[in-house]
C-alpha positions in Angstrom: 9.5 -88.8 -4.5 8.4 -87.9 -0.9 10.8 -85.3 -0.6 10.1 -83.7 -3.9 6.6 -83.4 -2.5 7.4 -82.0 0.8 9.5 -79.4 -0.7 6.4 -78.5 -2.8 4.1 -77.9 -0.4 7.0 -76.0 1.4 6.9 -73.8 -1.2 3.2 -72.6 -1.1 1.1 -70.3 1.3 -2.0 -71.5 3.2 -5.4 -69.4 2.5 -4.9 -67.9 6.4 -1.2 -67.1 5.8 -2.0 -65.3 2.8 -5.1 -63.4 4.2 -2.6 -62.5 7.0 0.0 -61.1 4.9 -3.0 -58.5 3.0 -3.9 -57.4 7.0 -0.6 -56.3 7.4 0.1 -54.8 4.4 -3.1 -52.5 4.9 -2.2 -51.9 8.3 1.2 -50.6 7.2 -0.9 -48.9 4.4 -2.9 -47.0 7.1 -0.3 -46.1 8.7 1.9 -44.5 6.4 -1.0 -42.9 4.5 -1.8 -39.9 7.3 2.0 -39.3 7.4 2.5 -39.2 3.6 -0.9 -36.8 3.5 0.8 -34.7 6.5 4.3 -34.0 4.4 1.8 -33.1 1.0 -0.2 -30.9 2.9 3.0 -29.1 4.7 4.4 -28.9 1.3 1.4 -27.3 0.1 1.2 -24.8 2.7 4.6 -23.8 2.1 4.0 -22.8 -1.5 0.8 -20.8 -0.5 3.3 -18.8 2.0 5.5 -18.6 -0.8 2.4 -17.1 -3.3 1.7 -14.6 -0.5 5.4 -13.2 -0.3 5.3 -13.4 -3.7 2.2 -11.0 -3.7 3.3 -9.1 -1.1 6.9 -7.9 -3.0 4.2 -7.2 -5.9 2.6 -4.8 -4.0 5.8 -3.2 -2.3 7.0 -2.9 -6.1 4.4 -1.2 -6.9 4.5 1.3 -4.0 8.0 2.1 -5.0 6.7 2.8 -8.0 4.3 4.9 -7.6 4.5 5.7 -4.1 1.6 4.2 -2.9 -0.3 0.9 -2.8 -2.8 0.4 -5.6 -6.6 0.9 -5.2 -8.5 -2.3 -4.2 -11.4 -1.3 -6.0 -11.9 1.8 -8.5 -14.5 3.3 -10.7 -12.7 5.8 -12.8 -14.4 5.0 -16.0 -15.2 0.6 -16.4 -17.4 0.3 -13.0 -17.1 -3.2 -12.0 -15.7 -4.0 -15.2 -12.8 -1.9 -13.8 -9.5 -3.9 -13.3 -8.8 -4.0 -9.1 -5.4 -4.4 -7.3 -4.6 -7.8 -8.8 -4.2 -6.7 -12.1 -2.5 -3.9 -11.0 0.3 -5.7 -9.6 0.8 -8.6 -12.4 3.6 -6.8 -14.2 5.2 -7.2 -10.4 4.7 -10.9 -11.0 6.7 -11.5 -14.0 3.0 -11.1 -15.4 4.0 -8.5 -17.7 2.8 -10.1 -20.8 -0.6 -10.8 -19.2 -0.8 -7.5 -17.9 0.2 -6.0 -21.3 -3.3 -7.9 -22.9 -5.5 -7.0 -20.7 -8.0 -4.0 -20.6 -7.9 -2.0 -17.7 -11.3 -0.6 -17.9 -12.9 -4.0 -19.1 -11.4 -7.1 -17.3 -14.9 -8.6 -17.3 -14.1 -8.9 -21.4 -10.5 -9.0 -21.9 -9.9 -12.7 -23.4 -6.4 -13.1 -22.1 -8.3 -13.7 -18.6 -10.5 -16.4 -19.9 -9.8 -19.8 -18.7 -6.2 -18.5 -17.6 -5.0 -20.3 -14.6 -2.2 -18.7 -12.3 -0.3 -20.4 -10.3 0.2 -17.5 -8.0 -2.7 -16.9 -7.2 -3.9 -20.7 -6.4 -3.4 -22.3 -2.9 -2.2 -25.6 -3.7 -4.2 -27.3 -1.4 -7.5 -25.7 -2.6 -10.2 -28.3 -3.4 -12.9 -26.1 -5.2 -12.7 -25.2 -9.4 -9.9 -22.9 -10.0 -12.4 -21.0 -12.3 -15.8 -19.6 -11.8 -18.5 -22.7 -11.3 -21.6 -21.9 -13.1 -23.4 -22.0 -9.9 -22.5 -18.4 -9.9 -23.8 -17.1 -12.9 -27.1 -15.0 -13.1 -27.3 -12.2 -15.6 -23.6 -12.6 -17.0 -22.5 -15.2 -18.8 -19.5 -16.9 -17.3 -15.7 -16.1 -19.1 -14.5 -18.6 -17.1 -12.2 -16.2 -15.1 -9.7 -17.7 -12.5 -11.1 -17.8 -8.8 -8.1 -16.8 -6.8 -7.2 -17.7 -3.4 -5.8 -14.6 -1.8 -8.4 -11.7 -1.0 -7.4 -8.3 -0.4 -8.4 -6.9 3.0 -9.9 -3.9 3.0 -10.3 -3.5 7.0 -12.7 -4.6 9.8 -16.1 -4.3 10.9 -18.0 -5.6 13.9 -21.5 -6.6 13.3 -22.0 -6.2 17.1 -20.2 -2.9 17.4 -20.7 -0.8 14.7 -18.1 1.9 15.6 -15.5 -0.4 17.2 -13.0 0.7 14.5 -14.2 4.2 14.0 -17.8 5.6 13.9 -17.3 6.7 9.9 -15.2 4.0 8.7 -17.7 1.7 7.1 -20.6 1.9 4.5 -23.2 -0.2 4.1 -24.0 -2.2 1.0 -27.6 -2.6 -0.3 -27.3 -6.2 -0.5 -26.6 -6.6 3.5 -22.9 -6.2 4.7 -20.6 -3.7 5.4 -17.6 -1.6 3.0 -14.9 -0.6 4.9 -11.8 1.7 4.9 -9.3 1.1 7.8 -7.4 -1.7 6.0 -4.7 -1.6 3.4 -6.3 -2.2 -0.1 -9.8 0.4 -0.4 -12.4 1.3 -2.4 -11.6 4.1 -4.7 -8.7 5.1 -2.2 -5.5 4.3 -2.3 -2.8 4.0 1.4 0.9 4.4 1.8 3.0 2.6 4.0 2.5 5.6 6.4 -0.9 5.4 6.6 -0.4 1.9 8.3 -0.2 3.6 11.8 -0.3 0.6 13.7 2.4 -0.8 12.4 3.3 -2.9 9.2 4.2 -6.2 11.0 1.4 -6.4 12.9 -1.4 -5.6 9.8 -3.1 -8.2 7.6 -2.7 -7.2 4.1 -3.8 -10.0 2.0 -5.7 -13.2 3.7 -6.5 -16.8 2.2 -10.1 -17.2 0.8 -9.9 -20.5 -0.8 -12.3 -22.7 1.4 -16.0 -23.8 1.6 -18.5 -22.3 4.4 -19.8 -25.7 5.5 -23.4 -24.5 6.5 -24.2 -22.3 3.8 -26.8 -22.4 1.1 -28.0 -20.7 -1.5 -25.9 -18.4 -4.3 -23.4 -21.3 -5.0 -22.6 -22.2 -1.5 -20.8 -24.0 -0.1 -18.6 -22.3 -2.1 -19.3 -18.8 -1.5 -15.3 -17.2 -2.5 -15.8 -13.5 -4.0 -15.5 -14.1 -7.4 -18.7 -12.7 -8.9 -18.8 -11.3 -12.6 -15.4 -11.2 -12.6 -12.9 -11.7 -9.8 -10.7 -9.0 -11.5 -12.8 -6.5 -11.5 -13.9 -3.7 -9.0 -17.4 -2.0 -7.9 -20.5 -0.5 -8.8 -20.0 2.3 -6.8 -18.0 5.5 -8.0 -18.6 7.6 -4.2 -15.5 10.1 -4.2 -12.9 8.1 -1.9 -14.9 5.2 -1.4 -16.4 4.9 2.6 -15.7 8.5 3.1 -17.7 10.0 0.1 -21.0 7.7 0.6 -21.2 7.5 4.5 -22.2 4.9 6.9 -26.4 4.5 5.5 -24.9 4.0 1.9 -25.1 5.2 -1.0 -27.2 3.4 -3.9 -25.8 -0.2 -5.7 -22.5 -1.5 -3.7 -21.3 -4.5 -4.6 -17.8 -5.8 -6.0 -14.8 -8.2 -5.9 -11.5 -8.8 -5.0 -11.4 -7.2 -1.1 -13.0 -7.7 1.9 -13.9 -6.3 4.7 -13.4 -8.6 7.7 -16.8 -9.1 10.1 -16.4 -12.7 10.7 -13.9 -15.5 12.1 -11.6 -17.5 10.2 -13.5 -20.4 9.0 -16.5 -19.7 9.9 -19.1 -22.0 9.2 -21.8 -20.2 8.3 -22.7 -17.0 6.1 -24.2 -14.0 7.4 -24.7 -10.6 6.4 -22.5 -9.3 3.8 -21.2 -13.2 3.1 -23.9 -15.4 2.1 -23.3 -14.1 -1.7 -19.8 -14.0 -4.2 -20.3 -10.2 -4.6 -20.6 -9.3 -1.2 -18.1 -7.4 1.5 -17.7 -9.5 4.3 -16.9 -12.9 2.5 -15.5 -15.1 4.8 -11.3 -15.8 5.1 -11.3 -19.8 5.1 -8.9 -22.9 3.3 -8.8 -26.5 3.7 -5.5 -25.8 6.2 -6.3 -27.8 9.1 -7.1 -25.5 11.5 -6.2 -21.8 9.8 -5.2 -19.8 7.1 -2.0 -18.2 5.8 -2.0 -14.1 5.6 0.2 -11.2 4.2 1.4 -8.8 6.5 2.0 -5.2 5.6 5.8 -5.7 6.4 5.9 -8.4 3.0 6.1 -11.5 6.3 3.8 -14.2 5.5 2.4 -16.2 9.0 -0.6 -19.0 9.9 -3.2 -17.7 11.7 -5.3 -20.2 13.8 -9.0 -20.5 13.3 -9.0 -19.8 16.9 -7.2 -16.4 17.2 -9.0 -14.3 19.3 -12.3 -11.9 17.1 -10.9 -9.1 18.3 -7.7 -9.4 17.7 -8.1 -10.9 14.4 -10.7 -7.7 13.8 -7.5 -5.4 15.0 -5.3 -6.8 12.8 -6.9 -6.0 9.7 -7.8 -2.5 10.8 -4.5 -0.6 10.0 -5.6 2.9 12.0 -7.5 1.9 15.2 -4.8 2.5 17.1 -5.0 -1.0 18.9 -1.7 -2.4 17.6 -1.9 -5.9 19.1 0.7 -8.7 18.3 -1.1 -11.3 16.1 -0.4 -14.8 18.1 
């Protein structure tokens, strides 16, 4: 009878063995957590390198096509209703069928867009809605139209040097910020791979815009991606050749979606002029990558860029005719 009793309590756990057992079990727990969250996020960045590549053989598609890149913006006949270089490109993204429903000169009201979610265009590790919040909406009422993460860029502009990138290359937008036309993708202009004189491999083409500007307010911050109205759609604006028919002072309403024209570091944290609203030119490149973003280079390459690059560099980069043809790092 001892015995049996002795191997009974032989068989239990004490209140202080047990409360051990749980301590290690969470330490193991917060140990293996950050790894398994390091292998999800890599995995995640891989497929938003992949999206971009897959983007960037749209676009080359469609240059073989046509024999030149499509417009980033245009304003032949919808305005800002107008479908932009996204939609241009979707029958290059086995998107034919979407592409075949959708109005060209209407986006804004083409109900194949409406609540349509593609996985192409989303950065899988992008935390905010994957359509328009209603913290946008003003005047229009919200088709809930996908947000995508992938920005067409449109060239570079120095708020502190206005003619660092050429003294009639940008335009100014009535709502603060700056159009520009020494990128890849314009407004109401269209490039060719020899217009990129500095080089394909060393010339953002398309750029990440799928994070939140911490220190913003106002107009649906902190999520301030360009996604206004209708992030298919164009511009107000119908200037003959975008930049170069309105001039640097501007030329009446300017305000659109889909491109940008890069003032600003990667990640910045806060939203200044041209950036503080969804409609505006200078919206700023950001994710939720630790520490960068992913971009499209002219050449089709996909690479990380570091929130860190250099401004002027990163301001070179995107400018595809200032003759500073610098090695992104």
């Amino acid at each position: 009878m001892a015995r049996l009793l002795s191997l009974r309590r032989l068989r239990g756990f004490t209140l202080i063995e047990l409360l051990v057992v749980i301590a290690i079990i969470a330490i193991l727990i917060g140990l293996l957590l950050p790894a398994v969250q390091k292998v999800r996020e890599a995995a995640a960045r891989m497929k938003c390198q992949n999206n971009l590549k897959q983007i960037g053989l749209a676009l080359h598609g469609y240059h073989d096509s046509n024999n030149y890149f499509p417009q980033g913006q245009t304003f032949p006949t919808g305005g800002v209703a107008e479908a932009n270089w996204r939609v241009r490109i979707f029958q290059f993204l086995e998107l034919g069928n979407v592409y075949n429903n959708v109005n060209l000169a209407d986006v804004y009201n083409s109900t194949v867009l409406s609540q349509l979610v593609m996985p192409v265009w989303k950065c899988p590790s992008c935390a905010l809605p994957e359509t328009q919040p209603a913290s946008w909406v003003t005047w229009w009422t919200n088709h809930s139209h996908m947000v995508p993460s992938y920005q067409g860029i449109m060239g570079a502009y120095n708020p502190a040097n206005a003619n660092q990138y050429g003294s009639s290359s940008y335009s100014a937008s009535n709502y603060g910020g700056w159009w520009c036309n020494n990128g890849m993708l314009l407004w109401n202009d269209a490039t060719k791979i020899a217009d990129c004189v500095d080089g394909t491999s060393n010339t953002i083409f398309v750029a990440e815009q799928s994070g939140q500007v911490r220190l913003a307010s106002g107009n649906g911050a902190p999520d301030l991606r360009n996604g206004y109205y209708t992030p298919f759609g164009s511009i107000t604006n119908g200037a003959t050749k975008g930049v170069t028919g309105c001039g640097t002072g501007g030329c009446g309403d300017l305000w659109g979606t889909g491109l940008t024209c890069n003032a600003y570091a990667i990640n910045n944290s806060t939203a200044p002029a041209g950036a503080g609203f969804t409609w505006g030119g200078n919206t700023i490149l950001n994710s939720f990558h630790p520490g960068g973003i992913n971009v499209l280079l002219t050449d089709g390459s996909v690479r990380f860029l570091t929130e860190s690059v250099d401004f002027t560099i990163l301001g070179n980069a995107c400018a595809r005719n200032d003759g500073q043809a610098t090695s992104l790092p």
